[in-house]
Backbone as JSON, one array per atom type, in Angstrom:
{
  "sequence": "XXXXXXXXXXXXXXXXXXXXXXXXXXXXXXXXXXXXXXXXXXXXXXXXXXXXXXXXXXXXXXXXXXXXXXXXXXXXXXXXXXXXXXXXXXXXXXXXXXXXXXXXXXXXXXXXXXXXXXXXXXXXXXXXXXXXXXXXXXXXXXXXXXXXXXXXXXXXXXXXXXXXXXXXXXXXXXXXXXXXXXXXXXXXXXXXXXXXXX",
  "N": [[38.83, 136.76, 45.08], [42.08, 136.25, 44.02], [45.25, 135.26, 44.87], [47.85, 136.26, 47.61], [51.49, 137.01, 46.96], [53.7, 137.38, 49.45], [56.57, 138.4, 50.99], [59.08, 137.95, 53.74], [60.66, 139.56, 55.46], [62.87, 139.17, 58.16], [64.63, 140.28, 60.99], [66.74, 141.62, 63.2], [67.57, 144.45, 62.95], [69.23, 146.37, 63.9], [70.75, 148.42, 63.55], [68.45, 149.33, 60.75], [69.09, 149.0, 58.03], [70.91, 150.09, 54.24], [71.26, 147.65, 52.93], [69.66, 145.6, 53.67], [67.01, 146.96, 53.05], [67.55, 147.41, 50.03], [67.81, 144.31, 49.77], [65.18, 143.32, 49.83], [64.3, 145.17, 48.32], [65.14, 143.61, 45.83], [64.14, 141.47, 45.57], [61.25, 141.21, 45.92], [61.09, 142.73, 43.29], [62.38, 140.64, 41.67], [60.88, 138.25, 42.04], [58.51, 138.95, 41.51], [56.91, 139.95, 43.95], [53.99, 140.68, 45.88], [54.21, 142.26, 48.22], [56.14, 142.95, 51.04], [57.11, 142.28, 54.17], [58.4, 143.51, 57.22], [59.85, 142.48, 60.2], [60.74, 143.09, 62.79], [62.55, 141.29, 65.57], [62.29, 139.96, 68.76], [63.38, 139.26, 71.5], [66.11, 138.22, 69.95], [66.74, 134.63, 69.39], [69.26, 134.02, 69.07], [71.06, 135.8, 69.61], [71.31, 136.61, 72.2], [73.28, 137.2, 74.05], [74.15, 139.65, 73.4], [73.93, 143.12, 73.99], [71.09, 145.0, 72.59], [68.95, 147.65, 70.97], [66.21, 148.94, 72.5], [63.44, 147.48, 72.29], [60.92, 149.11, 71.16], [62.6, 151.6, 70.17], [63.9, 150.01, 67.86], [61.88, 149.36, 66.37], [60.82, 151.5, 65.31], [62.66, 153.0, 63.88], [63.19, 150.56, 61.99], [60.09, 151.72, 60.61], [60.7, 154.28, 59.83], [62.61, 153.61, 57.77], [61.21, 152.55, 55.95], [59.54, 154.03, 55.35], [58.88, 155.52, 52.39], [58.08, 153.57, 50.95], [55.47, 152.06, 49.65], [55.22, 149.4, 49.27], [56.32, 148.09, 50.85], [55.91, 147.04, 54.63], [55.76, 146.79, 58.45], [55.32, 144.87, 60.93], [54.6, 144.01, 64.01], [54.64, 141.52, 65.63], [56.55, 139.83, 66.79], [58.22, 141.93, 68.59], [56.01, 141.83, 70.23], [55.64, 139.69, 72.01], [57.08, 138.47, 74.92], [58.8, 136.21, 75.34], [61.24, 134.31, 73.54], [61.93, 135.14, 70.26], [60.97, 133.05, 67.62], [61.08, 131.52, 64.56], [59.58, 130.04, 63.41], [57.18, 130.4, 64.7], [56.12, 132.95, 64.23], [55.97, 132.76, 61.31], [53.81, 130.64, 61.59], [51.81, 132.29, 62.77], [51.34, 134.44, 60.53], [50.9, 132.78, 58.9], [48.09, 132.59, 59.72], [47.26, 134.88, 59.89], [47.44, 135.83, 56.74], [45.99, 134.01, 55.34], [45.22, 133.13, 52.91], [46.68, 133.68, 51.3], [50.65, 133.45, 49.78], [53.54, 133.07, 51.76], [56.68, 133.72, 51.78], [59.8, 133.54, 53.15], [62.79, 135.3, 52.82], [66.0, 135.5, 52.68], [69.38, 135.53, 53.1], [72.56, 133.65, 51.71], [74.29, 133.15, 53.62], [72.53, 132.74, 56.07], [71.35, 130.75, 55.09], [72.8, 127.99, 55.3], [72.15, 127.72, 58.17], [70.08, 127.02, 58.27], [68.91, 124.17, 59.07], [69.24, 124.17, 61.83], [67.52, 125.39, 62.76], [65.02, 126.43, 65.05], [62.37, 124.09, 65.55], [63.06, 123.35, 62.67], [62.28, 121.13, 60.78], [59.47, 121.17, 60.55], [59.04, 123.99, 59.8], [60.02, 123.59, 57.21], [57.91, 122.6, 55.74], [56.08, 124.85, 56.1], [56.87, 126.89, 54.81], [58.61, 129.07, 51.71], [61.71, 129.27, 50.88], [63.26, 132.57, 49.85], [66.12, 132.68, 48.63], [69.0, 134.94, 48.68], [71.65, 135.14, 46.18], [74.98, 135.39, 46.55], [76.53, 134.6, 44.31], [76.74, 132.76, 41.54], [77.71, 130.32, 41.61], [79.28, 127.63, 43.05], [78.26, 127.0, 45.49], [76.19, 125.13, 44.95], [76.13, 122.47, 45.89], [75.46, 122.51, 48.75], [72.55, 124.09, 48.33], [71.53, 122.1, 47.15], [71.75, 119.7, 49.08], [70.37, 120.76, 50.97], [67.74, 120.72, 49.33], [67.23, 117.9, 49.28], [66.68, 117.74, 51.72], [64.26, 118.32, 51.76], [63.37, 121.39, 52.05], [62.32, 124.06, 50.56], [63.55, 126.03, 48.51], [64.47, 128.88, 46.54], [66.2, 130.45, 44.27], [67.46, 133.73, 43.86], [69.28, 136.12, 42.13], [71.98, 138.4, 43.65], [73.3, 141.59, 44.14], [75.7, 142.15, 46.47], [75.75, 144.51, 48.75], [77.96, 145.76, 50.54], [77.4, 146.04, 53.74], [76.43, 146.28, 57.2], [74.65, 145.82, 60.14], [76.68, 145.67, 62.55], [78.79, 146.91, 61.27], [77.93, 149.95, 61.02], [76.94, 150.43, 63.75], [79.99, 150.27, 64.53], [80.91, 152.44, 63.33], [79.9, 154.22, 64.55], [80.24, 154.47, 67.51], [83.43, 154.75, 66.79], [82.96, 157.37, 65.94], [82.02, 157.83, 63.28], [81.1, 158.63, 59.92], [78.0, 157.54, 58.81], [76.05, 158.4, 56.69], [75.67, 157.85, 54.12], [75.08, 154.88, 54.21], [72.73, 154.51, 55.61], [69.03, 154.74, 55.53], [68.19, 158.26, 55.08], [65.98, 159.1, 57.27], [66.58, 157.42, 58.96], [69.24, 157.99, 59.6], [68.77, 160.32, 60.58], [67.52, 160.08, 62.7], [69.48, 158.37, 64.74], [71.52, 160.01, 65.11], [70.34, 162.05, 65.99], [69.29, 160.95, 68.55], [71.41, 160.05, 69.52], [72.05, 157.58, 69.12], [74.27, 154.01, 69.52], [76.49, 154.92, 70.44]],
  "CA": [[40.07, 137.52, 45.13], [43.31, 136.2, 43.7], [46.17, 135.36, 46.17], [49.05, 137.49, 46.95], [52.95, 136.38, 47.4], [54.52, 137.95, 50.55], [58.07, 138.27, 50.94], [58.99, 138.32, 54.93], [62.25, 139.88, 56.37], [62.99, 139.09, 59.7], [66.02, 140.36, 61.56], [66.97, 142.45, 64.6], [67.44, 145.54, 62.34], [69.34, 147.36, 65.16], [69.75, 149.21, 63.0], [68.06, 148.88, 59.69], [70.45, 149.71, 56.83], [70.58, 149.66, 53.27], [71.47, 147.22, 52.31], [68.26, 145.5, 54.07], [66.32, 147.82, 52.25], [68.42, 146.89, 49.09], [67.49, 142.7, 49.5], [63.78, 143.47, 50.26], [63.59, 145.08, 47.07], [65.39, 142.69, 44.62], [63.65, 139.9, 46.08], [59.86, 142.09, 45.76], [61.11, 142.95, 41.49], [62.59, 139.23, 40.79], [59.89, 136.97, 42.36], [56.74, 139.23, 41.71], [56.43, 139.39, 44.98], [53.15, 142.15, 46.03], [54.51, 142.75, 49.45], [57.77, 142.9, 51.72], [57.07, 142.11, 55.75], [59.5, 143.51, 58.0], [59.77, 141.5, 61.1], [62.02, 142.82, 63.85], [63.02, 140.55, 66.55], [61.68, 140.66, 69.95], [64.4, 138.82, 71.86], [66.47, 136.9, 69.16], [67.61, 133.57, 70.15], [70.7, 133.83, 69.12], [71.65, 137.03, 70.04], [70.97, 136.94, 73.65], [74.7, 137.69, 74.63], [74.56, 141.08, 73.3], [72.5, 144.21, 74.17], [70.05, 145.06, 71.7], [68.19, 148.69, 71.51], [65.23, 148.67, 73.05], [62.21, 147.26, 70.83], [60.75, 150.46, 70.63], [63.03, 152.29, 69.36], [63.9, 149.49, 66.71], [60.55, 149.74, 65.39], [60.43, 153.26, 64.85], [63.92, 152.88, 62.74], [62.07, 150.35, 60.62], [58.96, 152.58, 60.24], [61.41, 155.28, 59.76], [63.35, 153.22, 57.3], [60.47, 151.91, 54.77], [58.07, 154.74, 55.21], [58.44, 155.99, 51.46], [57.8, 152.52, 49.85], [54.31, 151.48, 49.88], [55.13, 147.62, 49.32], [57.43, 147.6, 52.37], [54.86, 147.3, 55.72], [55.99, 146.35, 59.4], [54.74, 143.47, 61.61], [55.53, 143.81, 65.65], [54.49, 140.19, 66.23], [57.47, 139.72, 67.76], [58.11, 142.76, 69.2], [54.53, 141.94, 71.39], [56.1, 139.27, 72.6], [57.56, 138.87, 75.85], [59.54, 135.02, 74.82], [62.45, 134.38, 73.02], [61.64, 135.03, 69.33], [61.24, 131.86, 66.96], [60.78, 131.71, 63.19], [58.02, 128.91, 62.96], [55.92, 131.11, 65.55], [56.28, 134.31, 63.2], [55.17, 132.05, 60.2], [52.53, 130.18, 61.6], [51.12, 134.02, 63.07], [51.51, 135.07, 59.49], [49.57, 132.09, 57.82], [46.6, 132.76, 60.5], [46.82, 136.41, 59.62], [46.77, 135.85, 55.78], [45.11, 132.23, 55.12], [44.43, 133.23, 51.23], [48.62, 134.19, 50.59], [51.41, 132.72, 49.73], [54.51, 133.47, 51.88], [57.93, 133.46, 51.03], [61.26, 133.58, 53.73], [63.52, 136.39, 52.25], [67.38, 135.37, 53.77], [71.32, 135.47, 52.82], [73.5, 132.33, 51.27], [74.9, 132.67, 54.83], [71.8, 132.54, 56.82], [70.36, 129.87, 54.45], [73.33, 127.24, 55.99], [72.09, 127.17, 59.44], [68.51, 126.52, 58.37], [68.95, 123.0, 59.85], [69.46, 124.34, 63.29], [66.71, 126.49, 63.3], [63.83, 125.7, 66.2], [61.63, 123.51, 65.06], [62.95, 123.44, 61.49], [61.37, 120.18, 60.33], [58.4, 121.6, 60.47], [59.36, 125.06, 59.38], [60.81, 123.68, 55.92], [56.75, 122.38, 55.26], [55.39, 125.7, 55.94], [56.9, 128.39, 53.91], [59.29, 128.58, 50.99], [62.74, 130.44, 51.32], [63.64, 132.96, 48.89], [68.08, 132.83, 48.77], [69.84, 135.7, 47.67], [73.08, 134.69, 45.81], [76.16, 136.38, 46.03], [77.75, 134.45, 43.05], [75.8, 131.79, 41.1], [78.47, 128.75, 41.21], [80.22, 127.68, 44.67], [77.31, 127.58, 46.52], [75.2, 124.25, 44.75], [76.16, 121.26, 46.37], [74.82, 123.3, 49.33], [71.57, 123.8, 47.85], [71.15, 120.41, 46.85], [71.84, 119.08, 50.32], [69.16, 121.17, 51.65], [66.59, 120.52, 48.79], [67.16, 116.81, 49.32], [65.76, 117.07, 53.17], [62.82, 118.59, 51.93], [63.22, 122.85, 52.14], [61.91, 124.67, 49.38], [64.87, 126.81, 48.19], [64.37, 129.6, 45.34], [67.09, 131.41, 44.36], [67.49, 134.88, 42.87], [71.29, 136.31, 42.34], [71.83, 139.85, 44.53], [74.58, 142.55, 44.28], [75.46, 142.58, 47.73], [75.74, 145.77, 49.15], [78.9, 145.53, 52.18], [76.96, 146.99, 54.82], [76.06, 145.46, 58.51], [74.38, 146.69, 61.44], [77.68, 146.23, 63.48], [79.26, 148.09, 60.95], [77.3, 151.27, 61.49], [77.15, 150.53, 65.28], [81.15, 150.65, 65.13], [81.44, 153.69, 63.09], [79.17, 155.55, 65.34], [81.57, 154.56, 68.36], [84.25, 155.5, 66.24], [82.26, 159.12, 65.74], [82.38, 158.24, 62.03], [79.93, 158.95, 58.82], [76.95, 156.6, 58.42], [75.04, 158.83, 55.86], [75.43, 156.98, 52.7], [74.76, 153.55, 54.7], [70.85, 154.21, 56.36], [68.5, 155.99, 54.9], [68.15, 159.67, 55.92], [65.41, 159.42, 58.08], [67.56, 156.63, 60.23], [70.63, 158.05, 60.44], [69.09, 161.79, 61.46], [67.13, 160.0, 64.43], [70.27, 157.85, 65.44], [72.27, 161.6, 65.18], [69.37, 163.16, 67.06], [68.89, 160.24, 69.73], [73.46, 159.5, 69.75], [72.41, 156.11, 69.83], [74.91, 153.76, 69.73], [77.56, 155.9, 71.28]],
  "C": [[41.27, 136.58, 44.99], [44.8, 136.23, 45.1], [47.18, 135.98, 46.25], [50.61, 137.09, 47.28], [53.23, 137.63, 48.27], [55.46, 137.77, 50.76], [57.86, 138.71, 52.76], [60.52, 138.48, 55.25], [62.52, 139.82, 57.76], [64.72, 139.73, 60.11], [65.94, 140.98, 62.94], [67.64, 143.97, 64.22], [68.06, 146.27, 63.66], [71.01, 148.08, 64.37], [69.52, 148.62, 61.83], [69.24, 149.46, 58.7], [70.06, 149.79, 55.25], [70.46, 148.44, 52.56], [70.34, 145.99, 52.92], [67.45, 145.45, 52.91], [66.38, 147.67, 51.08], [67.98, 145.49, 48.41], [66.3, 142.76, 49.12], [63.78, 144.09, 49.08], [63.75, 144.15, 45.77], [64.51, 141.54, 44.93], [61.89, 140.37, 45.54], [59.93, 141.88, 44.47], [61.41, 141.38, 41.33], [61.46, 138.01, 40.82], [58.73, 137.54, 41.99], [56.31, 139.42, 42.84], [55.06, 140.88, 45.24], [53.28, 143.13, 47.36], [55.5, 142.64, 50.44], [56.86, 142.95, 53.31], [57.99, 142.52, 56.51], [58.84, 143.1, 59.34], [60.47, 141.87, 62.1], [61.65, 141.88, 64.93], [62.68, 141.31, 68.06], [62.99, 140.28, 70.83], [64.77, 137.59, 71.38], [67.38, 135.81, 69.97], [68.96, 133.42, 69.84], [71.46, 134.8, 69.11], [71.38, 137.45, 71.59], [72.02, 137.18, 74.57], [74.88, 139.04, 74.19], [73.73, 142.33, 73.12], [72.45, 145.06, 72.48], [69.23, 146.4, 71.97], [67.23, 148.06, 71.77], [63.91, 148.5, 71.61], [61.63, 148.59, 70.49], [61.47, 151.55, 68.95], [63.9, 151.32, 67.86], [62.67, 149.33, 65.51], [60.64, 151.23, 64.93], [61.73, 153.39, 63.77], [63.56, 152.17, 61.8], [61.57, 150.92, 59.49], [59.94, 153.64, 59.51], [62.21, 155.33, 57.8], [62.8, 152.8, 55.51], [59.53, 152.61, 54.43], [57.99, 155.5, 53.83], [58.56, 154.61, 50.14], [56.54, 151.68, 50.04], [53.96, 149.97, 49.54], [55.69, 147.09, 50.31], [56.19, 147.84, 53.94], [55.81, 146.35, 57.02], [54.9, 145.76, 60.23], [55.41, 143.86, 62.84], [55.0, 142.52, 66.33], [55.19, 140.02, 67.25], [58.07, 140.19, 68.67], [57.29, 142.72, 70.55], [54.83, 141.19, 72.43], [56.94, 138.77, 73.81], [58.61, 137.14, 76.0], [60.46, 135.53, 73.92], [61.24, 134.54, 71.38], [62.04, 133.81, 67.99], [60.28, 132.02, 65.18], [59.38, 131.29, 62.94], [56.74, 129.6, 63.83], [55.63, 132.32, 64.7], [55.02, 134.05, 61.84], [53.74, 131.53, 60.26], [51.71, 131.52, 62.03], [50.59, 134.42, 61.79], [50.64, 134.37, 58.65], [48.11, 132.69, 58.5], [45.82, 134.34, 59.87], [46.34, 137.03, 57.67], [46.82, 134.65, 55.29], [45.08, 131.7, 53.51], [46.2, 133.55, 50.41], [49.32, 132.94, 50.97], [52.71, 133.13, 50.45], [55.76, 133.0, 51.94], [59.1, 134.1, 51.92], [62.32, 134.34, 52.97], [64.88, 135.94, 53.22], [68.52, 135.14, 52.54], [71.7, 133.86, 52.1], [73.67, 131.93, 53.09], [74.25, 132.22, 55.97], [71.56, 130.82, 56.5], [71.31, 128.25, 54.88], [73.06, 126.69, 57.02], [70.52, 126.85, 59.58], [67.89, 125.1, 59.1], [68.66, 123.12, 61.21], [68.2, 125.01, 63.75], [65.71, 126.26, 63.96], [62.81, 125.34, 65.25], [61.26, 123.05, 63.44], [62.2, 122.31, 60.56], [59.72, 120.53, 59.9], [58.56, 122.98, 59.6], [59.32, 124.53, 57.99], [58.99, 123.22, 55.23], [55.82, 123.13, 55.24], [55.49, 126.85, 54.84], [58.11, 127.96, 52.58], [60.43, 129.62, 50.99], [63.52, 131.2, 50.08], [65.55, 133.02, 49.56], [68.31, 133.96, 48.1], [70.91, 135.18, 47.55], [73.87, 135.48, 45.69], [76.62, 136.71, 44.93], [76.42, 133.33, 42.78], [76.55, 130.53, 40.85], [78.97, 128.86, 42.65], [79.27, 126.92, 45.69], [75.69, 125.74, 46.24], [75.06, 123.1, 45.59], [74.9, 121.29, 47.9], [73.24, 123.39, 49.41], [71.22, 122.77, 47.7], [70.88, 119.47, 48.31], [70.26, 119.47, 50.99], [67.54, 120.83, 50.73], [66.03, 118.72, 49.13], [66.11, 116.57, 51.03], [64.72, 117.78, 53.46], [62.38, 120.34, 51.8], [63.1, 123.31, 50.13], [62.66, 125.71, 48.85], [64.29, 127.52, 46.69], [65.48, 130.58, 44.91], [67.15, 132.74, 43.06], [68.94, 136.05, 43.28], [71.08, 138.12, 42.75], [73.09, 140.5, 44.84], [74.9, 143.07, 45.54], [75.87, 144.08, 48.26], [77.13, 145.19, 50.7], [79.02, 146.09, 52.84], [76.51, 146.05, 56.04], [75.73, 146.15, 59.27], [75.74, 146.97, 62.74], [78.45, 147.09, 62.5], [78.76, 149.33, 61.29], [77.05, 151.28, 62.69], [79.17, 150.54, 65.43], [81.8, 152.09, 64.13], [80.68, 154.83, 64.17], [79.86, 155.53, 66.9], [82.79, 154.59, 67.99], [83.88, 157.08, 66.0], [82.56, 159.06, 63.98], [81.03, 158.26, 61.43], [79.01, 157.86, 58.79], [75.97, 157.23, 57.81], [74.74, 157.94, 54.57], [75.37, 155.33, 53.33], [73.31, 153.1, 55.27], [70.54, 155.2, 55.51], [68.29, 157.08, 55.75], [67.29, 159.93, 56.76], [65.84, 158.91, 59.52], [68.61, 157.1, 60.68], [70.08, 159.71, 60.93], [68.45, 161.15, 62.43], [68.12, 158.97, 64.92], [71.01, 158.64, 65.44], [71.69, 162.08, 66.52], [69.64, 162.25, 68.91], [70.33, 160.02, 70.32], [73.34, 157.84, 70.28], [73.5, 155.21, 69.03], [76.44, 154.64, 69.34], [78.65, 155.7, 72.49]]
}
């Protein structure tokens, strides 16, 4: 059997959005990829100053979120977890779980900056390889370069960003405003139904 490229999204999806949904597929059509991972966050380390729905019900917004694309599948690794959530623990989980694949880090220009910082990144940058979405395709090299030089495997594929955020749609919904054309319809009728963040 032939090996398969995996694309992995990690975040804290609280909530999931489109524009998520949006990356995870350009990244799936440009690389070939045969499969998208969503990953939520069990307790992210660098969000530990600000309350977070409950894992639960971030999984089920996920599920909720990807359930009519049969290349998109959820992972509660982290979720199971009862520790802070760390990338290189995710990854190495993920090699154990498929040994015979190739997987591939799905993240932002903006994320792809603090990759240095990230726990145990030394190691990290020799396990997996990080797909970049690009905003713009000039600005942004020197950047790249810096990081290819200390070893990270950088791929880049250019992405029409969508200007959507989970605090956006957490501050229109304490504003009491529209978030239909921003989640998909199964997310925003159970964050209607449930009035979460309210």
């Amino acid at each position: 059997m032939s090996y398969r490229k995996i694309g992995i999204m990690g975040g804290t999806f609280d909530p999931i959005h489109n524009a998520h949904l949006q990356l995870a597929q350009e990244a799936l059509e440009s690389q070939d990829l045969n499969q998208v991972i969503f990953i939520p966050a069990g307790q992210p380390n660098f969000k530990q100053n600000r309350n977070i729905l409950e894992k639960d019900t971030r999984k089920l917004l996920v599920e909720l979120g990807i359930q009519d694309n049969d290349q998109f599948i959820i992972d509660d690794f982290e979720l199971r977890k009862d520790s802070l959530s760390y990338t290189i623990d995710t990854i190495e989980y993920l090699q154990r779980k498929y040994p015979k694949d190739e997987l591939f880090f799905i993240l932002g220009e903006d994320a792809l900056l603090e990759l240095p910082k990230w726990h145990r990144s030394s190691e990290l940058k020799n396990k997996i390889s990080f797909l970049v979405a690009k905003r713009s395709l000039d600005g942004f090299s020197k950047d790249l370069d810096r990081l290819r030089k200390l070893g990270y495997n950088i791929i880049e594929f250019p992405f029409y960003y969508l200007e959507i955020s989970s605090t956006m749609i957490r501050e229109k919904r304490r504003n009491n405003r529209e978030i239909r054309y921003l989640v998909p319809q199964k997310v925003g009728e159970f964050i209607k139904e449930r009035k979460l963040y309210r």
